[in-house]
N, C-alpha and C positions, 0 to 999 in steps of 0.2 A: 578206727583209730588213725588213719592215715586222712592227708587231706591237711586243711587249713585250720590246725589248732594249733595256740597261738598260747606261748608260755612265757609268763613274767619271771625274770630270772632275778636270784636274789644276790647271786654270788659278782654280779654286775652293777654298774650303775646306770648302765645304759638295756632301753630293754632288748631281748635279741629275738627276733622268731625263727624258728624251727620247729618240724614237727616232731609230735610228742614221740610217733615212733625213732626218728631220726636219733632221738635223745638216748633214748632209755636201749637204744642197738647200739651204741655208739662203743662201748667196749671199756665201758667205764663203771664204775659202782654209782649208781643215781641214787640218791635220797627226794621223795615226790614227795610235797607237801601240800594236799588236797586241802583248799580253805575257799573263805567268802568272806569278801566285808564286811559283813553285818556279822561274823562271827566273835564274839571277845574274848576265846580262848585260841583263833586263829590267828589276832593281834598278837598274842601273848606269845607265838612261838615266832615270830620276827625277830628279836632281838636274842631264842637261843638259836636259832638257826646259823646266825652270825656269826654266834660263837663258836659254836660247832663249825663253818667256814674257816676259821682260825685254827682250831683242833686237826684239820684233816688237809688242810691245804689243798694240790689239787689232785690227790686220791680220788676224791669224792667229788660229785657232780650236784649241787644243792638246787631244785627247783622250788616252784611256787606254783600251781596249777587251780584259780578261781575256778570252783565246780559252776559258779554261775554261769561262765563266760564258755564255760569250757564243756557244754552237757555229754556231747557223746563220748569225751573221753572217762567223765565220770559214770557214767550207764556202763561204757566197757567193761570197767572197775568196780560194779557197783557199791558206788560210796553213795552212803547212806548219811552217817554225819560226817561232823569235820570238829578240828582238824582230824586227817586220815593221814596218816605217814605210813609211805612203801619205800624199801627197797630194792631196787633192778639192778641184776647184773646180764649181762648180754640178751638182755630184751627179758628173761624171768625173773616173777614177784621171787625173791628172795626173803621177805620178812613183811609184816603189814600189821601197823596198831591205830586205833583211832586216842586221842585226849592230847595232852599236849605232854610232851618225853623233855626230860633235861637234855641238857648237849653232852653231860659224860655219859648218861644211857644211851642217849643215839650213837657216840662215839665208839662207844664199846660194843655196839651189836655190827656196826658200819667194820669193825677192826676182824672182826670174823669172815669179811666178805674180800679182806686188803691183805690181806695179808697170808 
């Protein structure tokens, strides 16, 4: 998990690297969003994630992690499909579903970990 894995951040416009461990220690509530391009239900959670960005302001830590790009992080994890959404709070899985979740169900399960 350590090493040079490389996270497309959604919550930016610019993209930032860090590693994945770096992130998910960092002392913040992470929401991970395991996807791939070719996925069309991985599309589809771009635009709630957003939203949910807007719902939690900076509570919450929103990534994007390409299982393509990114294999040994997703072996760690093993994620099988995608989208896979976790939540980490000081480096532990706190919560973990695969399909694509609204932004007031992520919100509300992310509120249990903030509060």
């Amino acid at each position: 998990m350590e090493g040079k894995t490389q996270v497309t951040m959604e919550t930016t416009t610019q993209e930032k690297r860090e590693t994945f461990s770096e992130i998910v220690n960092s002392g913040k509530v992470v929401l991970v969003d395991f996807s791939a391009e070719w996925c069309g239900p991985c599309q589809m959670m771009k635009p709630i994630l957003q939203e949910l960005n807007g719902m939690v302001d900076d509570r919450v830590r929103i990534i994007k992690v390409d299982v393509d790009r990114n294999p040994m992080v997703s072996n760690t994890f093993q994620i099988r499909g995608v989208p896979t959404l976790m939540i980490f709070k000081d480096g532990d899985i706190k919560w973990r579903q695969s399909g694509v979740q609204s932004a007031q169900q992520l919100k509300q399960i992310i509120d249990t970990f903030t509060t």
